[in-house]
Jmol script that loads the backbone (N, CA, C; Angstrom):
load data "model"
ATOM      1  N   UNK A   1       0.824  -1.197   0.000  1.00  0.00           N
ATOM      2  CA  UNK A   1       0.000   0.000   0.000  1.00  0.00           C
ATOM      3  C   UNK A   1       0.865   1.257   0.000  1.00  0.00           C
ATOM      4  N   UNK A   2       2.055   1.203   0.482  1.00  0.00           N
ATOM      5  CA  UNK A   2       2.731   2.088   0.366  1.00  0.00           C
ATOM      6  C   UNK A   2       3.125   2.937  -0.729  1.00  0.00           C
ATOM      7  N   UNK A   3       3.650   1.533  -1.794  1.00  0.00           N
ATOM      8  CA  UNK A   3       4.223   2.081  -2.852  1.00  0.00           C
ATOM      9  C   UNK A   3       3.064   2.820  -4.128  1.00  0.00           C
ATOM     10  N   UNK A   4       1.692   2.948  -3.316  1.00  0.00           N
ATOM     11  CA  UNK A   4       0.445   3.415  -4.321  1.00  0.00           C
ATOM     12  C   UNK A   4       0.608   4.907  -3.533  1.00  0.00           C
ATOM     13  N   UNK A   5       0.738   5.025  -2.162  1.00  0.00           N
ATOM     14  CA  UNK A   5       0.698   6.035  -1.929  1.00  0.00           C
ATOM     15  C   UNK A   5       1.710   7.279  -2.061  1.00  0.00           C
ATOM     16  N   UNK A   6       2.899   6.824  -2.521  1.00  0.00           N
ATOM     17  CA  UNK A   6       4.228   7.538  -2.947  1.00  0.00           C
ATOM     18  C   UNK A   6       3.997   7.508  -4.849  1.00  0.00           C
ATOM     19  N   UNK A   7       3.253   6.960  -4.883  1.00  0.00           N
ATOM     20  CA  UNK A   7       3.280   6.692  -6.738  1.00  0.00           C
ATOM     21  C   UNK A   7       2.635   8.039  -6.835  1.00  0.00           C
ATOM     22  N   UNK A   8       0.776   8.147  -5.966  1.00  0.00           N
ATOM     23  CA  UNK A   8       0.224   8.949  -6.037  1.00  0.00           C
ATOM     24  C   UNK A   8       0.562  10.663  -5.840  1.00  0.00           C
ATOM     25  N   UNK A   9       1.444  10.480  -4.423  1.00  0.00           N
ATOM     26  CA  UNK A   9       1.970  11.855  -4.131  1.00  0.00           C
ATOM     27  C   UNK A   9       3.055  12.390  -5.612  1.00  0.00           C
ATOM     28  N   UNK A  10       3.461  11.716  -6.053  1.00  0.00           N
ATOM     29  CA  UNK A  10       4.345  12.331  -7.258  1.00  0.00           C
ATOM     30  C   UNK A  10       3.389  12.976  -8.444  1.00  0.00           C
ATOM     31  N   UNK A  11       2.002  12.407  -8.817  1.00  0.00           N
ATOM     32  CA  UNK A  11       1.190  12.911  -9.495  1.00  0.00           C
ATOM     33  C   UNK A  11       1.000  14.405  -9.634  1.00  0.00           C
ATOM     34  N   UNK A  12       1.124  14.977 -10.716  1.00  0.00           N
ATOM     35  CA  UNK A  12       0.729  16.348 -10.636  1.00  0.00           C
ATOM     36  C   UNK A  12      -0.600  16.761 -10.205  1.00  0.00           C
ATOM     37  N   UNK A  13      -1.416  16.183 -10.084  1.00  0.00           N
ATOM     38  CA  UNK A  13      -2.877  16.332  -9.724  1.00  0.00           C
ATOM     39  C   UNK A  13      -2.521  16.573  -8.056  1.00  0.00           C
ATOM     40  N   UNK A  14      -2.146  15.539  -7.432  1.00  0.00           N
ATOM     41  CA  UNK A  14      -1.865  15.752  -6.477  1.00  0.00           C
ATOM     42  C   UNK A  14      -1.253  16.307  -5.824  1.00  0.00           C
ATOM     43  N   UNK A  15       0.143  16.924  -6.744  1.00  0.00           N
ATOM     44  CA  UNK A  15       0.987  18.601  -6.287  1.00  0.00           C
ATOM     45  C   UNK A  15       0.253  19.629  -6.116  1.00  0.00           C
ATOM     46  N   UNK A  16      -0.538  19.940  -7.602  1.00  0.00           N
ATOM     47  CA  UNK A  16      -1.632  20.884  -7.481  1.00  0.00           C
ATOM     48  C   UNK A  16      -2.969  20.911  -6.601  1.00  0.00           C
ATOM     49  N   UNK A  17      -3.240  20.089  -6.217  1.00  0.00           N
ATOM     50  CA  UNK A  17      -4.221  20.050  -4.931  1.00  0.00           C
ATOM     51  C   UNK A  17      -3.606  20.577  -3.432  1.00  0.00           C
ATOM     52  N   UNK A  18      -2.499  19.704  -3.336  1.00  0.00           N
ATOM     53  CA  UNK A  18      -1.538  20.122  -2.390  1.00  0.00           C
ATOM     54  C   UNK A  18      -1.784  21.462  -2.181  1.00  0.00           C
ATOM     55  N   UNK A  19      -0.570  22.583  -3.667  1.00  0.00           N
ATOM     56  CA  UNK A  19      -0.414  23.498  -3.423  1.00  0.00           C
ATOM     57  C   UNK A  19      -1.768  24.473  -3.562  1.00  0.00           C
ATOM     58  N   UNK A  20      -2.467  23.984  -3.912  1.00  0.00           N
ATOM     59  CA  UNK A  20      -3.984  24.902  -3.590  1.00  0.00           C
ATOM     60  C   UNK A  20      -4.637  25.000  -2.121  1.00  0.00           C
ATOM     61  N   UNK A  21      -4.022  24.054  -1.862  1.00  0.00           N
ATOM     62  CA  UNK A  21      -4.599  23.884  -0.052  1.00  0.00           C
ATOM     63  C   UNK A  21      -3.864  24.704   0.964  1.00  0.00           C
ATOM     64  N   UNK A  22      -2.301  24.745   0.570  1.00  0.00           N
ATOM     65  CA  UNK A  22      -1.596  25.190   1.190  1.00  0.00           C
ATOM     66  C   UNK A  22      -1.936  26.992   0.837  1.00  0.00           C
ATOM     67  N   UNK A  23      -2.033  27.185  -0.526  1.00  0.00           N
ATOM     68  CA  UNK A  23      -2.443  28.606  -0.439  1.00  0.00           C
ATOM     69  C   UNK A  23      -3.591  29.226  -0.328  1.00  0.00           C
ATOM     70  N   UNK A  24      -5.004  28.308   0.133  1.00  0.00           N
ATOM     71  CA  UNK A  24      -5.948  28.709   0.693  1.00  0.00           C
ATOM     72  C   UNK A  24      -5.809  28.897   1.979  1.00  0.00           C
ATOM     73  N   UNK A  25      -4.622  28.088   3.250  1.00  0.00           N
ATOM     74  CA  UNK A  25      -4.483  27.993   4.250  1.00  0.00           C
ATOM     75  C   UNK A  25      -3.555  29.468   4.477  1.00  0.00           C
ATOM     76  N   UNK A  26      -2.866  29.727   3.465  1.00  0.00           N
ATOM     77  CA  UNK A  26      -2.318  30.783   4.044  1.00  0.00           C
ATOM     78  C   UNK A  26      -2.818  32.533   3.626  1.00  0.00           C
ATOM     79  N   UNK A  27      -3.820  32.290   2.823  1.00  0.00           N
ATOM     80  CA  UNK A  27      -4.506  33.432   2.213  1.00  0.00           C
ATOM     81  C   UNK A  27      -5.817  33.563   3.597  1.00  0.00           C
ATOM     82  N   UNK A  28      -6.337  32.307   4.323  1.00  0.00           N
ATOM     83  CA  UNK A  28      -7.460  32.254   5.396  1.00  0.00           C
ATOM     84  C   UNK A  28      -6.181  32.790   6.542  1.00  0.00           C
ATOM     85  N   UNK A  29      -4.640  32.640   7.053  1.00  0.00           N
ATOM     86  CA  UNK A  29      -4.624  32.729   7.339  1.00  0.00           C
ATOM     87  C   UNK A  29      -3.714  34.467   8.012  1.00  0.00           C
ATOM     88  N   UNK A  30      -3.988  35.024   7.006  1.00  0.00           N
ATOM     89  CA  UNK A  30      -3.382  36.333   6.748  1.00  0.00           C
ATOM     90  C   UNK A  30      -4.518  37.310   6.929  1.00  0.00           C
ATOM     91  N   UNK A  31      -5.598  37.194   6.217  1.00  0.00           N
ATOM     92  CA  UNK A  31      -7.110  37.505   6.745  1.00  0.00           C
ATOM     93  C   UNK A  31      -7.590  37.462   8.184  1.00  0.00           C
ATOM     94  N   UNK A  32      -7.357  36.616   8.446  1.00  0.00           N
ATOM     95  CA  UNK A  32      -7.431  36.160  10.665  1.00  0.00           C
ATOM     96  C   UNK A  32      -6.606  37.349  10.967  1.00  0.00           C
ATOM     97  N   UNK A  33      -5.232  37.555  10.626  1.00  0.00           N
ATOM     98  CA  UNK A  33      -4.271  38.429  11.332  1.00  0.00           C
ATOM     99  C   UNK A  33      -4.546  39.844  11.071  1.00  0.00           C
ATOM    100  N   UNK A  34      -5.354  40.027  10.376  1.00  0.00           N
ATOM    101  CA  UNK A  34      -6.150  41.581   9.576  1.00  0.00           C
ATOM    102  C   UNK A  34      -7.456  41.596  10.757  1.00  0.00           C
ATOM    103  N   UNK A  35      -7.875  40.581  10.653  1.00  0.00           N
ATOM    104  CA  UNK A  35      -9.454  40.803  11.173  1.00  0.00           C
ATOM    105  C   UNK A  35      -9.083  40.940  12.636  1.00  0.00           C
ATOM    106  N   UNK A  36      -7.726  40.155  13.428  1.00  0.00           N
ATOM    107  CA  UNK A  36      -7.500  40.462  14.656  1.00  0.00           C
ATOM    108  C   UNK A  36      -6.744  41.617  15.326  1.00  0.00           C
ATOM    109  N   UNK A  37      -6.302  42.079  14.036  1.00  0.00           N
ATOM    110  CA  UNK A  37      -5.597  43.498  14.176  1.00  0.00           C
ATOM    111  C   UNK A  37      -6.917  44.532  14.539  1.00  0.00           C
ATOM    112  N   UNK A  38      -8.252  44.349  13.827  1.00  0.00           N
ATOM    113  CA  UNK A  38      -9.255  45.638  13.997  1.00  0.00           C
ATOM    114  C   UNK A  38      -9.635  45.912  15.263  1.00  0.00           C
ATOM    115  N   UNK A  39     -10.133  45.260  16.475  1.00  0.00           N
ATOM    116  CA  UNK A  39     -10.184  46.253  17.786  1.00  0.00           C
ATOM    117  C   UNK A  39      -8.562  46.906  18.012  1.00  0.00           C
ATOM    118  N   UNK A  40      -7.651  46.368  17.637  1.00  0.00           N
ATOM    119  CA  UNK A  40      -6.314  47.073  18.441  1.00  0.00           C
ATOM    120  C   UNK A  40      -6.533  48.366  17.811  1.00  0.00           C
ATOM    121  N   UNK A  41      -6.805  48.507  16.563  1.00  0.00           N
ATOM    122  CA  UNK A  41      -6.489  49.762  15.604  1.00  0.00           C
ATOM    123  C   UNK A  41      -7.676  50.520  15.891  1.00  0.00           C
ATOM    124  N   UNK A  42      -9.078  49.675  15.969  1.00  0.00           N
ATOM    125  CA  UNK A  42     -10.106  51.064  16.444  1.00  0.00           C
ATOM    126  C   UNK A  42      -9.508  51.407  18.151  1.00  0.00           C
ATOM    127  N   UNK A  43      -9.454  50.246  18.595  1.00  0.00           N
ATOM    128  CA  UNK A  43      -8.832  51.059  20.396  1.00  0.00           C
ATOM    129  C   UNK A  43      -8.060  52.388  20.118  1.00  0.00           C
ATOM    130  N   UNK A  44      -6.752  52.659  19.138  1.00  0.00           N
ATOM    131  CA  UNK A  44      -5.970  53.460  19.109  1.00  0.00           C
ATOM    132  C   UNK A  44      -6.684  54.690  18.946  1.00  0.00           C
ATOM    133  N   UNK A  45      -8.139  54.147  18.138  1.00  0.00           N
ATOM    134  CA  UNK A  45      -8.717  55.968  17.667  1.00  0.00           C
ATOM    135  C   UNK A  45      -9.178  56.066  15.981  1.00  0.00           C
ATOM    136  N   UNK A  46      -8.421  54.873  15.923  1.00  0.00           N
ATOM    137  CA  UNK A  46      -8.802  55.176  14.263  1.00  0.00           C
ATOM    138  C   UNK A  46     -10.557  54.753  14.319  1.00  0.00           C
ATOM    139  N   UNK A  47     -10.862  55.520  12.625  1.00  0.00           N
ATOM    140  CA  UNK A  47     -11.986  55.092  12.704  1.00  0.00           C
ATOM    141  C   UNK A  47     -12.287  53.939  11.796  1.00  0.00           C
ATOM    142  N   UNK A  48     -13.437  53.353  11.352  1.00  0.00           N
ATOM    143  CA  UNK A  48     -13.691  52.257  10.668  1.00  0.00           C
ATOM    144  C   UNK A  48     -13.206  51.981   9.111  1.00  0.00           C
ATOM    145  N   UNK A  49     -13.386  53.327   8.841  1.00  0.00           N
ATOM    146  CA  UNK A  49     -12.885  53.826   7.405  1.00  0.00           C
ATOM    147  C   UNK A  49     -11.177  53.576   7.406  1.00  0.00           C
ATOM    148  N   UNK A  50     -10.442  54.022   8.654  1.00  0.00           N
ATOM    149  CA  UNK A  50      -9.416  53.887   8.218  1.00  0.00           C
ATOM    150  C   UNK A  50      -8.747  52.834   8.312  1.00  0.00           C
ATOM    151  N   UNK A  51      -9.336  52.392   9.158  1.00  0.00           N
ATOM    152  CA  UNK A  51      -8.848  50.559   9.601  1.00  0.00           C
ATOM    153  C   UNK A  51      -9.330  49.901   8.258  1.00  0.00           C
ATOM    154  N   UNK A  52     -10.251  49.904   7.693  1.00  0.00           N
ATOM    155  CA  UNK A  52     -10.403  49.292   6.572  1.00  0.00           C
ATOM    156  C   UNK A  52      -9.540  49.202   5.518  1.00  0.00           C
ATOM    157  N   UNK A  53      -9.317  50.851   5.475  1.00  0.00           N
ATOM    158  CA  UNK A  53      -8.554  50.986   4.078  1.00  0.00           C
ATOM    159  C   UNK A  53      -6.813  50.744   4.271  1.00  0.00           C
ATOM    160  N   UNK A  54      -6.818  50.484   5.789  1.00  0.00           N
ATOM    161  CA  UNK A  54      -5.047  50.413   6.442  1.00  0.00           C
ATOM    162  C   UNK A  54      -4.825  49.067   5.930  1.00  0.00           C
ATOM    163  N   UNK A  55      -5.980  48.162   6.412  1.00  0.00           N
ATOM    164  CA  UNK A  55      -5.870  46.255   6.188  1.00  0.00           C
ATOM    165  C   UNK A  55      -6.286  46.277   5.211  1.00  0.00           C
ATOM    166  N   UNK A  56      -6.934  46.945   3.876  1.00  0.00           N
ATOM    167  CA  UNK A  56      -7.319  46.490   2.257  1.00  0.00           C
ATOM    168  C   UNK A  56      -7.961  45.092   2.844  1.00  0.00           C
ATOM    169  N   UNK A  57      -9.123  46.387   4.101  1.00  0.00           N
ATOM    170  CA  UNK A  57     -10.822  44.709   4.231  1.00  0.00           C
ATOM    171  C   UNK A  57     -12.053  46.223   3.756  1.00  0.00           C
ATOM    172  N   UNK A  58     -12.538  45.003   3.733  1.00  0.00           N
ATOM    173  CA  UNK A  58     -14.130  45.676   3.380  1.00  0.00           C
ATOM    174  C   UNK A  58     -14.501  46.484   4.645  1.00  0.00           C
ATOM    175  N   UNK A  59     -15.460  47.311   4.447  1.00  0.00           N
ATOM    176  CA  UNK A  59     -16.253  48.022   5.873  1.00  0.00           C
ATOM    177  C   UNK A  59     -16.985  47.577   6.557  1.00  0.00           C
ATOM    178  N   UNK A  60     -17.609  46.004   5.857  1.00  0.00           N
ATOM    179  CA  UNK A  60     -18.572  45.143   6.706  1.00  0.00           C
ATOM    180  C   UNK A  60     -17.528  44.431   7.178  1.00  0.00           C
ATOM    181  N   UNK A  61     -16.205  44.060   6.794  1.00  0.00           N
ATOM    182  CA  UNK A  61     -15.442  43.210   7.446  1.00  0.00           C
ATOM    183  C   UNK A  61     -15.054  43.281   8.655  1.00  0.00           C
ATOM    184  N   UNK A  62     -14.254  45.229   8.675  1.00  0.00           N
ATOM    185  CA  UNK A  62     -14.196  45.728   9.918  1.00  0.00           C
ATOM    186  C   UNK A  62     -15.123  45.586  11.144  1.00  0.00           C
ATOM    187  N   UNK A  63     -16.243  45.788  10.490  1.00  0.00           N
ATOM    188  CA  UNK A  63     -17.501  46.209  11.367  1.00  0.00           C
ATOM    189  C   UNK A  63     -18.134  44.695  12.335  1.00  0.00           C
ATOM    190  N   UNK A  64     -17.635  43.721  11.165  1.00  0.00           N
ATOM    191  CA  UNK A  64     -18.236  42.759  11.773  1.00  0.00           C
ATOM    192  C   UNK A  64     -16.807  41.977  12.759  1.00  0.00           C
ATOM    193  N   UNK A  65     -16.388  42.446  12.614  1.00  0.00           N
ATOM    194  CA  UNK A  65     -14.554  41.900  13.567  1.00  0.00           C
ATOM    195  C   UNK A  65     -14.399  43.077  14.587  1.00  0.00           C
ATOM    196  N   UNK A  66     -15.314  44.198  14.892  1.00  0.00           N
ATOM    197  CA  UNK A  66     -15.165  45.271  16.011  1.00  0.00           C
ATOM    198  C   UNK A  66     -16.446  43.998  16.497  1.00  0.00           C
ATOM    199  N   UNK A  67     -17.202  43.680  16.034  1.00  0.00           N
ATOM    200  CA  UNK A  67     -18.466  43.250  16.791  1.00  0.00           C
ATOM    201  C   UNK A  67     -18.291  41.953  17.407  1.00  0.00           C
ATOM    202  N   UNK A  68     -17.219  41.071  16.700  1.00  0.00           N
ATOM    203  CA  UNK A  68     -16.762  39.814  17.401  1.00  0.00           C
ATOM    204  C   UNK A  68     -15.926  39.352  18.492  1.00  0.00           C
ATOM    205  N   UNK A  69     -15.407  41.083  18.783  1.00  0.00           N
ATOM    206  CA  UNK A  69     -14.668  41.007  19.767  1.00  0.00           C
ATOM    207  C   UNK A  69     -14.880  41.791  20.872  1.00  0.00           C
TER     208      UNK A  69
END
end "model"
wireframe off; spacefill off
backbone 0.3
color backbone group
């Protein structure tokens, strides 16, 4: 069983799945670090507008990540 599962990992199908996973994991996880940045940045004073346009998020994004926390 082994040697199906090393046959398989060499498949390009299976690189490209790979690397699609890996860059959905790190595109979800760069977004988290934006959305957890927004109370620090409204605490400072900024307002919604500018926190938005500082992290390039939406205004419902902000709004709804001031409200989750």
């Amino acid at each position: 069983m082994l040697g199906i599962d090393d046959e398989l990992k060499k498949t390009r199908m299976y690189q490209s799945i790979k690397e699609e996973g890996l860059q959905e994991g790190l595109q979800e996880g760069k977004l988290q670090a934006k959305l957890d940045a927004v109370p620090r940045l409204l605490a400072l004073g900024l307002s919604v507008e500018q926190v938005a346009e500082i992290l390039d998020l939406t205004l419902e994004q902000v709004q709804q990540a001031a409200q989750n926390r």
